[in-house]
N, C-alpha and C positions, 0 to 999 in steps of 0.2 A: 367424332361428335355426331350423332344421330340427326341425320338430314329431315327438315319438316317440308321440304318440297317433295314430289310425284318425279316419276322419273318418265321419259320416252317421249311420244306424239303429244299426251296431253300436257305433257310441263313445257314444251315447245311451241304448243299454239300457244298458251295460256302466256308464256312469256312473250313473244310475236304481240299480241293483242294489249296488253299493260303497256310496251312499248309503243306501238301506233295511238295508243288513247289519245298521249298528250300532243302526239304529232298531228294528228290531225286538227286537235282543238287550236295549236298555232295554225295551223295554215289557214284553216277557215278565219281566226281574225286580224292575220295578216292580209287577206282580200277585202273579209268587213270593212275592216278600219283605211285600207286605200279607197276604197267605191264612196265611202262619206266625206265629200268633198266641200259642202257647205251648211258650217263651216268645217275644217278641214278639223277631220278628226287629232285630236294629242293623245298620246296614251301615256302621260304623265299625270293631263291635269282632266280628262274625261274618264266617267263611271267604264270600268270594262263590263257590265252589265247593259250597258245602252245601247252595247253595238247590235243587240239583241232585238231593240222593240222596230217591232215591224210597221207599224202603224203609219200615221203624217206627222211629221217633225212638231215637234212638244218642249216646254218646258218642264224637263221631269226631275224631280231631287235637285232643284240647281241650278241645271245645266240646259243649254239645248242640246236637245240629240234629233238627229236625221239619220237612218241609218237604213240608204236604198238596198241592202243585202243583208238585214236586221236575221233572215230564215236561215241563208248559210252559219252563222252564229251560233242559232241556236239549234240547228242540226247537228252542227260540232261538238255543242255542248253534250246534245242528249248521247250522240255516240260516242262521246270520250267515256260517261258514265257506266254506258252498257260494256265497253269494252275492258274497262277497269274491274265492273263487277265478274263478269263471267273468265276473265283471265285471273282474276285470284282464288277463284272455285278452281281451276283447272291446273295453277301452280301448286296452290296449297295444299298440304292433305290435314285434314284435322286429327284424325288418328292419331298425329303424332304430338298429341298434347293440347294445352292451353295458349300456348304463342300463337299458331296456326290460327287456330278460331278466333284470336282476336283481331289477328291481321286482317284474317277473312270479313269479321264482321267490320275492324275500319274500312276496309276497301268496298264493300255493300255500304256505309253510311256516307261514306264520300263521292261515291257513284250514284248513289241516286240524289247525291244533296246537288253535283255538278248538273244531272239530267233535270232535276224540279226548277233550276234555270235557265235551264233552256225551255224549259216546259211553259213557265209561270213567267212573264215579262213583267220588266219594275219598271210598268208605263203608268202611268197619270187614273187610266181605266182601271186597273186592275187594284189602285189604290181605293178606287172611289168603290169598287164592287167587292174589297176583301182579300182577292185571293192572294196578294202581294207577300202575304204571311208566306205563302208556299216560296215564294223567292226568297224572304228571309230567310226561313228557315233550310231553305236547300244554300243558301249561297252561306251560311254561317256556317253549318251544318260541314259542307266539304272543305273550309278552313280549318276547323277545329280538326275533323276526322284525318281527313290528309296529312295535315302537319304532326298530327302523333304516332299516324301511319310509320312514315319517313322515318320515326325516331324509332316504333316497335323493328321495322325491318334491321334499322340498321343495329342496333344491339344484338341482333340475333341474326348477322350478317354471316357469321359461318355456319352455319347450321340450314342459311339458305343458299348458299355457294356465293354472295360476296366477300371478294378479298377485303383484307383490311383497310386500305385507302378508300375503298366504295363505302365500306360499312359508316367510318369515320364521316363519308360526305354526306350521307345519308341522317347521322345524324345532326349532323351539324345544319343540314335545309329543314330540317322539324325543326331543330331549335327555333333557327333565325324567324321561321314563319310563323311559331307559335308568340316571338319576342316581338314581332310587328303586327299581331294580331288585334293587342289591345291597343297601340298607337293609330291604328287605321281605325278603330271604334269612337276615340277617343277623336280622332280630327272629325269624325260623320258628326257624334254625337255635342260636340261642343259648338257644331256650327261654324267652325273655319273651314274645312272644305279645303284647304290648302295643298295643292296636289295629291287630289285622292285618287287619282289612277294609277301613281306612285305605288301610295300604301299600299291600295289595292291590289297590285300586282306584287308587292314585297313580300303577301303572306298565301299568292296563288301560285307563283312562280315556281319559288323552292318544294311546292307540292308535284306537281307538274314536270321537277327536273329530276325529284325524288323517283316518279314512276319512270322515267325513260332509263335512269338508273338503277332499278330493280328490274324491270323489263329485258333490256342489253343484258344484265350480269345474270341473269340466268337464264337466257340465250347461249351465254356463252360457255358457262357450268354445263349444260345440259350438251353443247358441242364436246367439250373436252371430257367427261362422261364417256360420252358412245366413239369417241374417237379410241378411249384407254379398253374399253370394254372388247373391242374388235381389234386389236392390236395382238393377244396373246392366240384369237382366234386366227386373225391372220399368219402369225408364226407358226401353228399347228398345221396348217394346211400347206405353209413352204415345206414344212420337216416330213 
């Protein structure tokens, strides 16, 4: 089956890079969210958006948020984005058809939808002055893009060197993410509120676990590749 990934140093950063995305974005809101201690952050029933605003503690959408490391957050965010975009330019080859390019383009719309909230905070100001849309829009934006993402990789999981059980999880976290997508609209938009850090994390999670899954598996493609590639070379040179 004709492989749509790049082969060598650049499929190797490029996987390196989709992998650290999402690792870095947990770690920075695993510090965010311990440093907000009053009141003491939940990531169940708190905006994962809030850990962001950097400003003085507000009632924003809700909630109160305090969030003394509000800039680790959204440093997190912005380079999970950049990390994701320039790593699927660098796994990808478009050359090799229509899949490539679409992946490509999910991974540019879900990159920059993650970086426009880190960019654009869903504080009380930003509502009052407009630009709040740039966080809708980036924070809907990497829901939708991501979670289809997940499902374009994983259908064409050989073709990018995941085995079958990656492929299968792969699609199966699109799924889930895009089936809690509308139930997370649906609790914002009705007005219950009822553990929206839950939902909110129900349809960011499986985007986020999708990339450290595509990341890792062609890491590891791209090892066993050059490991098979040198192996006949090495036998000519014992003989």
């Amino acid at each position: 089956m004709n492989p749509i990934v790049r082969s060598g140093a650049a499929a190797r950063a490029g996987a390196l890079l989709i992998l650290l995305g999402p690792l870095v974005s947990w770690a920075a809101e695993f510090i965010t969210a311990a440093a907000w201690q009053d009141p003491p952050y939940s990531p169940l029933y708190n905006w994962v958006s809030h850990l962001g605003l950097t400003g003085p503690p507000q009632t924003a959408f809700g909630q109160v948020a305090n969030s003394p490391l509000g800039a680790v957050m959204d440093t997190g965010w912005v380079i999970y984005g950049t990390l994701l975009i320039v790593g699927a330019f660098l796994v990808f080859d478009p050359r090799k058809g229509a899949r490539p390019i679409i992946i490509i383009s999910l991974a540019v719309l879900a990159g920059a939808g993650v970086s426009l909230v880190g960019l654009f905070q869903g504080s009380n100001a930003n509502v009052d002055n407009g630009l709040i849309a740039f966080h809708t829009f980036g924070a809907q934006g990497v829901m939708l893009a991501g979670n289809i993402m997940a499902i374009a990789v994983g259908t064409g999981g050989a073709r990018i060197g995941l085995t079958r059980g990656r492929s299968l999880a792969s699609i199966t976290l699109g799924t889930a993410g895009l089936i809690a997508f509308p139930l997370f609209m649906t609790d914002v938009f009705s007005g219950w509120m009822w553990n929206i850090g839950l939902f909110e994390r129900a349809v960011i999670y499986p985007i986020m676990i999708g990339h450290a899954l595509l990341g890792s598996s062609v890491a590891a493609a791209q090892r066993h590749r050059a490991a098979h590639s040198l192996a006949p070379l090495t036998a000519r040179a014992e003989s």
